[in-house]
C-alpha positions as CSV (number, residue, x, y, z in Angstrom):
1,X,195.3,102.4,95.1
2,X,193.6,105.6,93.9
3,X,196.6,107.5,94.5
4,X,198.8,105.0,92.1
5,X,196.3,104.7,89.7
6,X,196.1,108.8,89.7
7,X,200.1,108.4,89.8
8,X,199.9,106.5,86.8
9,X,197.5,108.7,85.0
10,X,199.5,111.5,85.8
11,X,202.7,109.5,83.9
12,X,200.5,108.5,81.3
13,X,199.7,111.2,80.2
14,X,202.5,113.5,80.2
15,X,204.9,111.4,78.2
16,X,202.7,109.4,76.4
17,X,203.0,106.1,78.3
18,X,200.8,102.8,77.7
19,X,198.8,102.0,81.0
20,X,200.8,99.3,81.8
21,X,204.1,101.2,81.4
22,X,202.7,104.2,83.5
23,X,201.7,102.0,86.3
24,X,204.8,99.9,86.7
25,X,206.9,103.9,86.8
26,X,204.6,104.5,89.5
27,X,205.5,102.1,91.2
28,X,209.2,102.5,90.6
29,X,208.8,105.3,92.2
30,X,207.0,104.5,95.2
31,X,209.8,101.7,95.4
32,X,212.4,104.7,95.1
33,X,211.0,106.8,97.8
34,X,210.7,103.7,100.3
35,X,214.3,102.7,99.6
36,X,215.6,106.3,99.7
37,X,213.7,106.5,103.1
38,X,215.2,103.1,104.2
39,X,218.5,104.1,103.8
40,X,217.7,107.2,105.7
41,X,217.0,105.9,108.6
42,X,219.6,103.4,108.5
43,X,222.3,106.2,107.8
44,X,221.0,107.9,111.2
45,X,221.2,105.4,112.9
46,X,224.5,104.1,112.1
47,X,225.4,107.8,112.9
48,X,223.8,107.7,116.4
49,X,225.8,104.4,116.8
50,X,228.9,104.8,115.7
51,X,229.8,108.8,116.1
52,X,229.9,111.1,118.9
53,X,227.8,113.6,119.7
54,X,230.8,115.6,120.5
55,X,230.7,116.5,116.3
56,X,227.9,118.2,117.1
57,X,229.7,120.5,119.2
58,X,228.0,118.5,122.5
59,X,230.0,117.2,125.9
60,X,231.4,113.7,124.3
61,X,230.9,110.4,126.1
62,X,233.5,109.1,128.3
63,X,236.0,106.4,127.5
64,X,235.6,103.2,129.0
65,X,238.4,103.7,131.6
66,X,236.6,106.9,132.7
67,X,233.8,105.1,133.0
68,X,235.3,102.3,135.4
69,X,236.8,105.2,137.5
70,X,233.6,106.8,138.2
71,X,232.4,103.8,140.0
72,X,234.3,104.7,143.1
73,X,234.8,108.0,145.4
74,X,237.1,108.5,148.0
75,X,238.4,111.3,149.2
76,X,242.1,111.5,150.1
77,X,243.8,110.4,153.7
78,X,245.6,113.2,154.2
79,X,244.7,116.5,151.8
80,X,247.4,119.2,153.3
81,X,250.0,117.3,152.8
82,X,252.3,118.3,149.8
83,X,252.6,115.8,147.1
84,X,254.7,116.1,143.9
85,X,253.9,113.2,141.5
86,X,257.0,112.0,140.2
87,X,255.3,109.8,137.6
88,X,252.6,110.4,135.4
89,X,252.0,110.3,131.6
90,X,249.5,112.6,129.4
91,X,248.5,112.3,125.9
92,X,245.7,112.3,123.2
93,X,245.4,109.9,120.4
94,X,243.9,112.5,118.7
95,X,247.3,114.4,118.6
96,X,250.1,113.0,120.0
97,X,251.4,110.2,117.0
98,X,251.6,107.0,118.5
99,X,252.6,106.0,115.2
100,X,249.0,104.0,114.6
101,X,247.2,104.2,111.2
102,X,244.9,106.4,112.6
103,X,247.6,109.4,112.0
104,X,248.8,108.2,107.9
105,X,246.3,111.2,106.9
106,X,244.1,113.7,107.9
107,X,240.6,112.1,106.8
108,X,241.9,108.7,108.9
109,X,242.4,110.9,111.8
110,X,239.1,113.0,111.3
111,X,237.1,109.4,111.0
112,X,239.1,108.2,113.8
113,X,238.2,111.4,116.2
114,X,234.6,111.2,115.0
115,X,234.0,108.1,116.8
116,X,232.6,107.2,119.9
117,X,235.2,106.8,122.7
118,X,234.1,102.7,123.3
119,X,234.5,102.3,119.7
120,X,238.0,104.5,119.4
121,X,239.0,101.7,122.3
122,X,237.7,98.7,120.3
123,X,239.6,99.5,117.0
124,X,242.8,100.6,119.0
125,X,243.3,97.1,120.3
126,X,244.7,96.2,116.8
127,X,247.3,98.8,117.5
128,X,250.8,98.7,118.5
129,X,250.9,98.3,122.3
130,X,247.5,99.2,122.5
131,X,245.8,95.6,123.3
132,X,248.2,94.9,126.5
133,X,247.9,97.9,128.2
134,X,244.3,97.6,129.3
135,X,242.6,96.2,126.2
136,X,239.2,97.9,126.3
137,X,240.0,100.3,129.0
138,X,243.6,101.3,127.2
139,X,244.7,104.3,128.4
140,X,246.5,104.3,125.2
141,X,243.2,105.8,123.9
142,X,242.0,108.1,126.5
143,X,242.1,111.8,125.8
144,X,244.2,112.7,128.8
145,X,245.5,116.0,128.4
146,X,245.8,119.5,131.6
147,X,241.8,119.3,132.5
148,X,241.6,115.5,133.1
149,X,245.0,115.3,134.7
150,X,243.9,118.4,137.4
151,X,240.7,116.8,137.6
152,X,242.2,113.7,138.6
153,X,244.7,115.8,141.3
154,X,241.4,117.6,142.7
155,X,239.4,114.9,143.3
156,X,235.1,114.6,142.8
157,X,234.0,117.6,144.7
158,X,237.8,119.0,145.5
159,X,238.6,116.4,148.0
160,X,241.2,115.5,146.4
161,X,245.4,115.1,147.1
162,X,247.5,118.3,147.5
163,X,249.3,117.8,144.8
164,X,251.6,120.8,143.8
165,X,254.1,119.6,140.6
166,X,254.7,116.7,138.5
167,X,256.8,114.6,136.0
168,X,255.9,113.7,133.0
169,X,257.6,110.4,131.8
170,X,257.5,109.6,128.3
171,X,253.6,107.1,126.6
172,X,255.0,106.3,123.5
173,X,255.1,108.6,120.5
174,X,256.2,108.3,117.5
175,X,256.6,110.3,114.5
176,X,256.3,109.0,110.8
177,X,258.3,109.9,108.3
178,X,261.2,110.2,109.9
179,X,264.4,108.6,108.7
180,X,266.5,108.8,111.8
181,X,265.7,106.3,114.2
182,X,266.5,108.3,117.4
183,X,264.5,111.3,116.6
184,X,261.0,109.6,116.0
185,X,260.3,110.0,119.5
186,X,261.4,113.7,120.6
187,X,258.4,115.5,119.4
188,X,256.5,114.3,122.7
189,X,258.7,116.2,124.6
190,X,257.5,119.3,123.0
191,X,253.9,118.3,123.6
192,X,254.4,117.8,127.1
193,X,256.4,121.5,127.4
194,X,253.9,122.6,125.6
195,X,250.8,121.4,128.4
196,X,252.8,122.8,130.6
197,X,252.5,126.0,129.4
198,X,249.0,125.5,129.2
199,X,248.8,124.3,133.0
200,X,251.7,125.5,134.6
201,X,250.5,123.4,138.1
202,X,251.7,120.3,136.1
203,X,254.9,118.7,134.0
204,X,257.6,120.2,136.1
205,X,260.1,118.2,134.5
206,X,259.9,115.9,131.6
207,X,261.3,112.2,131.2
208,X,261.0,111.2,127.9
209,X,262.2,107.7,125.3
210,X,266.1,107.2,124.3
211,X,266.3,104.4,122.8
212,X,269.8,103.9,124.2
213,X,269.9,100.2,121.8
214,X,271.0,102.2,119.6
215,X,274.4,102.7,120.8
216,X,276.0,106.3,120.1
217,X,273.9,106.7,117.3
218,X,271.2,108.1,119.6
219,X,273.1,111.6,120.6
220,X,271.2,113.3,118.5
221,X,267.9,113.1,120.2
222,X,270.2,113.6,123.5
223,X,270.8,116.7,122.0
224,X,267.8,117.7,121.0
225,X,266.3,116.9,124.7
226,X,269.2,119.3,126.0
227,X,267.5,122.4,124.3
228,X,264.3,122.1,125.9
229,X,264.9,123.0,130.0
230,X,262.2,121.4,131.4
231,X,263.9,117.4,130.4
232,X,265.7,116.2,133.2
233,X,266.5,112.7,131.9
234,X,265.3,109.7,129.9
235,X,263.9,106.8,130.3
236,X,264.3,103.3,128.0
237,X,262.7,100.5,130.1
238,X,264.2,97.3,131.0
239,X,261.4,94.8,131.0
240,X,261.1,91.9,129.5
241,X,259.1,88.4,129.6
242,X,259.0,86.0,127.9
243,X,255.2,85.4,126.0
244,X,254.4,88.8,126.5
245,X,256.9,90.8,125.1
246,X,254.9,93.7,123.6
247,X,253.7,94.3,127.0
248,X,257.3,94.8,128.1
249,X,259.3,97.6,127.5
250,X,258.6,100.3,124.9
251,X,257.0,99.4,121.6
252,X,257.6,101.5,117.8
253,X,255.0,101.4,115.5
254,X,255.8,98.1,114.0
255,X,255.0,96.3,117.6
256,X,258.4,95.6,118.1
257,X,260.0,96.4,121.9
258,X,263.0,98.1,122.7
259,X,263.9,95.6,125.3
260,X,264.9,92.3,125.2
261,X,266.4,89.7,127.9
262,X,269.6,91.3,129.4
263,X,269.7,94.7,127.5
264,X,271.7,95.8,130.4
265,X,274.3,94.1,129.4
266,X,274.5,94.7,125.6
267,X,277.5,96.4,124.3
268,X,275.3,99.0,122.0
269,X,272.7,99.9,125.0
270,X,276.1,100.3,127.1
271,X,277.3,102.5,124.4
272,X,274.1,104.5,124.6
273,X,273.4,104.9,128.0
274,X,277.4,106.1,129.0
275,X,275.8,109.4,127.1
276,X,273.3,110.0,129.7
277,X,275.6,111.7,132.0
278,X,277.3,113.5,129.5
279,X,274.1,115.7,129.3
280,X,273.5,115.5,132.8
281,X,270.2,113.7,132.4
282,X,268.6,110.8,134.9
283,X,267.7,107.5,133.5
284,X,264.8,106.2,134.4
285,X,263.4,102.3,134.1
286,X,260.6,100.4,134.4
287,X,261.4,96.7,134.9
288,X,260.1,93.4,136.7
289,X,261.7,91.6,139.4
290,X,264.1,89.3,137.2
291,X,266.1,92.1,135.9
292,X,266.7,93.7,139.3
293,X,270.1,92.7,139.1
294,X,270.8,94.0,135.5
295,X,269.5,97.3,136.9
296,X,272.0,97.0,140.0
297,X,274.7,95.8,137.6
298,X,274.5,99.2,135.3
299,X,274.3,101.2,138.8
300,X,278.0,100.1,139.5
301,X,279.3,100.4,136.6
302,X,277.8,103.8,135.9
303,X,278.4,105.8,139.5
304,X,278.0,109.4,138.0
305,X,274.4,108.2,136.5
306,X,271.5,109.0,138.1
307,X,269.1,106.0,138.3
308,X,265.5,106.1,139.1
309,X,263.6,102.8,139.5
């Protein structure tokens, strides 16, 4: 009370104030400083919350699938033996354009990189493809680039699988802006010659998207894949079910798939795919059990292709 009263005094009698008016500024300010104090500590806190501590140059926290592999350790059955992994993908949402909102501009990808990985994952589930594979423990999301992918070859403590090469196979990218439908997912390709350069222990070969649908109208990209020596084919999946048709087959950044029932048969993705050889390139599928026979269907009528299932 002293203190407002000398507050007020103070007010009073620099500018000339009435008591009553010198008090009530005191206490505007007081009001002022407990608001501006209030906000404070809400600010920092919503920081804490929300961002990681990797902005502050710290280890970040791990992604919610990190987190539910970390609950077991085993080593491996049989560590001298040689493995190549013929399958694996690699990525960063950070980087590698998935064709999400989070890459229209740079301040939505800084905001979006700023964020804790558990919140990255609970925003992502609004995204393309995102939601179905692994909803909160998308691997969409995870930052899984030469470090985590070795890491994940060595094992906890080195006790890990021999593992001595690898193929990459295409996680979805796509690139913004551009007109021609075929080339908005070659960049990836780059990326993953580009990790291998990096790490030269992984990404041996590269398998990445053709969307074949597109009948001979995706050469281009064919052509583009040629240049780079470390593609050795493509891959435009075959799976399909009904009800959960993002979840089957590859998605483009307006949620739509590139598959539908009995693309093996259609006269465009027939039109496509009799290109493959023509570059010398595998194809490579994922599918489910009802369009085994499509797959065995495109094997006899294609003999010089190479098919991997």
């Amino acid at each position: 009370a002293r203190l407002g009263l000398r507050g007020a005094a103070r007010c009073r009698g620099r500018i000339g104030l009435s008591e009553t008016a010198a008090r009530r500024m005191a206490t505007c300010r007081r009001v002022s400083c407990g608001a501006t104090v209030a906000f404070l500590a809400w600010f920092v806190k919503a920081c804490v919350d929300n961002f990681s501590r990797s902005i502050l140059g710290l280890e970040r926290e791990l992604y919610p699938l990190e987190e539910w592999v970390l609950q077991y350790d085993e080593d491996a059955v049989d560590p001298d033996i040689a493995i190549f992994d013929p399958h694996h993908h690699a990525g960063s949402a950070w980087t590698w354009e998935k064709g999400w909102p989070v890459h229209d501009n740079i301040l939505s990808l800084a905001w979006w990189c700023a964020l804790k990985p558990s919140l990255q994952d609970a925003y992502a589930v609004q995204f393309p493809g995102a939601k179905e594979l692994g909803g909160v423990r998308s691997p969409m999301v995870l930052h899984y680039e030469g470090e985590e992918i070795l890491a994940d070859m060595r094992g906890p403590g080195g006790r890990g699988h021999n593992v001595v090469g690898s193929i990459f196979l295409d996680h979805g990218w796509v690139s913004k802006g551009v007109d021609q439908e075929c080339m908005k997912p070659v960049k990836e390709a780059d990326a993953a010659a580009d990790l291998h350069r990096r790490y030269p222990q992984i990404i041996n070969g590269i398998i990445p998207f053709a969307n074949l649908s597109l009948g001979a109208e995706v050469e281009p990209a064919l052509q583009y894949y040629k240049k780079n020596p470390l593609v050795v084919g493509v891959r435009h999946s075959l799976a399909w079910a009904e009800g959960i048709a993002r979840l089957a087959g590859d998605v483009n950044e307006k949620g739509e798939v590139n598959a539908r029932t009995m693309t093996a048969y259609d006269a465009k993705f027939r039109e496509g795919f009799a290109l493959i050889s023509k570059y010398g390139f595998t194809y490579d599928s994922w599918l489910f059990h009802m369009q085994v026979d499509e797959f065995a269907d495109l094997a006899r009528d294609f003999p010089n292709t190479t098919m991997i299932l």
